[in-house]
C-alpha positions, -999 to 999 in steps of 0.1 A, spaced: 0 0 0 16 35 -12 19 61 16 24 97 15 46 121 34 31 152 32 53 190 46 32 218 49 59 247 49 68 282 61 107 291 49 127 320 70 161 314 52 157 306 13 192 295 8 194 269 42 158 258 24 174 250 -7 204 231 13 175 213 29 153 206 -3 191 193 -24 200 170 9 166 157 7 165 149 -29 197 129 -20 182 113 11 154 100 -8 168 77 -37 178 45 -20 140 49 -7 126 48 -40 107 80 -25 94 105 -50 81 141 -48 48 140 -65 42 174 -58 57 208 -44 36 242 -48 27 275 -32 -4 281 -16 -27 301 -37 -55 309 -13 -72 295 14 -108 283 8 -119 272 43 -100 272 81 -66 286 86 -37 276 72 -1 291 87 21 275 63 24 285 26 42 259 12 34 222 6 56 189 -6 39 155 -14 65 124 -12 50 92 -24 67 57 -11 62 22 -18 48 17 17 45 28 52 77 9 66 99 23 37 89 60 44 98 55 83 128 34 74 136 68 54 125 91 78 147 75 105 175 69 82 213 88 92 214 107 64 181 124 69 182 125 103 213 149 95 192 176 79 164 176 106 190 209 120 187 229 90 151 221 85 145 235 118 164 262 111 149 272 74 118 267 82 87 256 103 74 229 89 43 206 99 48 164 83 20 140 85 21 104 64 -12 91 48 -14 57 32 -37 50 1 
Protein backbone atom coordinates (compact mmCIF):
# COMPACT_ATOMS: atom_id res chain seq x y z
CA UNK A 1 0.00 0.00 0.00
CA UNK A 2 1.60 3.54 -1.18
CA UNK A 3 1.95 6.10 1.60
CA UNK A 4 2.38 9.73 1.54
CA UNK A 5 4.55 12.12 3.40
CA UNK A 6 3.07 15.19 3.22
CA UNK A 7 5.33 18.97 4.63
CA UNK A 8 3.25 21.82 4.90
CA UNK A 9 5.87 24.73 4.91
CA UNK A 10 6.80 28.20 6.12
CA UNK A 11 10.66 29.09 4.93
CA UNK A 12 12.75 31.99 6.99
CA UNK A 13 16.12 31.40 5.21
CA UNK A 14 15.66 30.59 1.25
CA UNK A 15 19.16 29.53 0.81
CA UNK A 16 19.36 26.93 4.24
CA UNK A 17 15.83 25.83 2.37
CA UNK A 18 17.38 25.05 -0.68
CA UNK A 19 20.39 23.07 1.28
CA UNK A 20 17.46 21.30 2.85
CA UNK A 21 15.31 20.56 -0.25
CA UNK A 22 19.06 19.27 -2.43
CA UNK A 23 19.97 17.01 0.87
CA UNK A 24 16.63 15.67 0.73
CA UNK A 25 16.51 14.86 -2.89
CA UNK A 26 19.66 12.87 -1.97
CA UNK A 27 18.20 11.31 1.09
CA UNK A 28 15.38 9.98 -0.84
CA UNK A 29 16.85 7.68 -3.74
CA UNK A 30 17.79 4.47 -2.00
CA UNK A 31 14.02 4.86 -0.70
CA UNK A 32 12.61 4.76 -4.02
CA UNK A 33 10.70 8.03 -2.49
CA UNK A 34 9.38 10.53 -4.95
CA UNK A 35 8.10 14.08 -4.84
CA UNK A 36 4.82 13.99 -6.51
CA UNK A 37 4.21 17.43 -5.81
CA UNK A 38 5.65 20.80 -4.44
CA UNK A 39 3.61 24.16 -4.77
CA UNK A 40 2.75 27.50 -3.20
CA UNK A 41 -0.37 28.10 -1.62
CA UNK A 42 -2.65 30.10 -3.71
CA UNK A 43 -5.47 30.86 -1.31
CA UNK A 44 -7.24 29.47 1.39
CA UNK A 45 -10.85 28.26 0.81
CA UNK A 46 -11.86 27.17 4.32
CA UNK A 47 -10.05 27.19 8.10
CA UNK A 48 -6.63 28.64 8.55
CA UNK A 49 -3.66 27.61 7.21
CA UNK A 50 -0.12 29.10 8.71
CA UNK A 51 2.11 27.52 6.35
CA UNK A 52 2.38 28.52 2.59
CA UNK A 53 4.18 25.94 1.18
CA UNK A 54 3.40 22.24 0.56
CA UNK A 55 5.57 18.93 -0.64
CA UNK A 56 3.91 15.52 -1.39
CA UNK A 57 6.49 12.43 -1.24
CA UNK A 58 5.00 9.18 -2.41
CA UNK A 59 6.73 5.74 -1.09
CA UNK A 60 6.21 2.23 -1.77
CA UNK A 61 4.76 1.69 1.70
CA UNK A 62 4.54 2.78 5.16
CA UNK A 63 7.69 0.94 6.58
CA UNK A 64 9.93 2.26 3.70
CA UNK A 65 8.85 6.01 4.44
CA UNK A 66 9.83 5.50 8.28
CA UNK A 67 12.79 3.44 7.35
CA UNK A 68 13.58 6.82 5.44
CA UNK A 69 12.47 9.10 7.84
CA UNK A 70 14.73 7.52 10.47
CA UNK A 71 17.51 6.94 8.20
CA UNK A 72 21.25 8.75 9.24
CA UNK A 73 21.42 10.70 6.36
CA UNK A 74 18.08 12.38 6.87
CA UNK A 75 18.19 12.53 10.31
CA UNK A 76 21.25 14.89 9.47
CA UNK A 77 19.21 17.56 7.89
CA UNK A 78 16.37 17.59 10.59
CA UNK A 79 18.97 20.86 12.02
CA UNK A 80 18.67 22.91 9.01
CA UNK A 81 15.05 22.08 8.55
CA UNK A 82 14.51 23.50 11.76
CA UNK A 83 16.40 26.23 11.11
CA UNK A 84 14.94 27.21 7.39
CA UNK A 85 11.80 26.66 8.18
CA UNK A 86 8.68 25.56 10.29
CA UNK A 87 7.40 22.93 8.93
CA UNK A 88 4.31 20.55 9.95
CA UNK A 89 4.82 16.38 8.25
CA UNK A 90 2.02 14.03 8.51
CA UNK A 91 2.09 10.36 6.37
CA UNK A 92 -1.23 9.12 4.79
CA UNK A 93 -1.43 5.72 3.18
CA UNK A 94 -3.71 4.96 0.08
Amino acid sequence: MKACLVGHIRVRDPVLWQQYVDGVAISLEPFHGRVIFRGHLQRTLAGEQAHDRVVIVEFPDHDVLDAWFSSPDYQALIPLRDEAASVVITTYVA
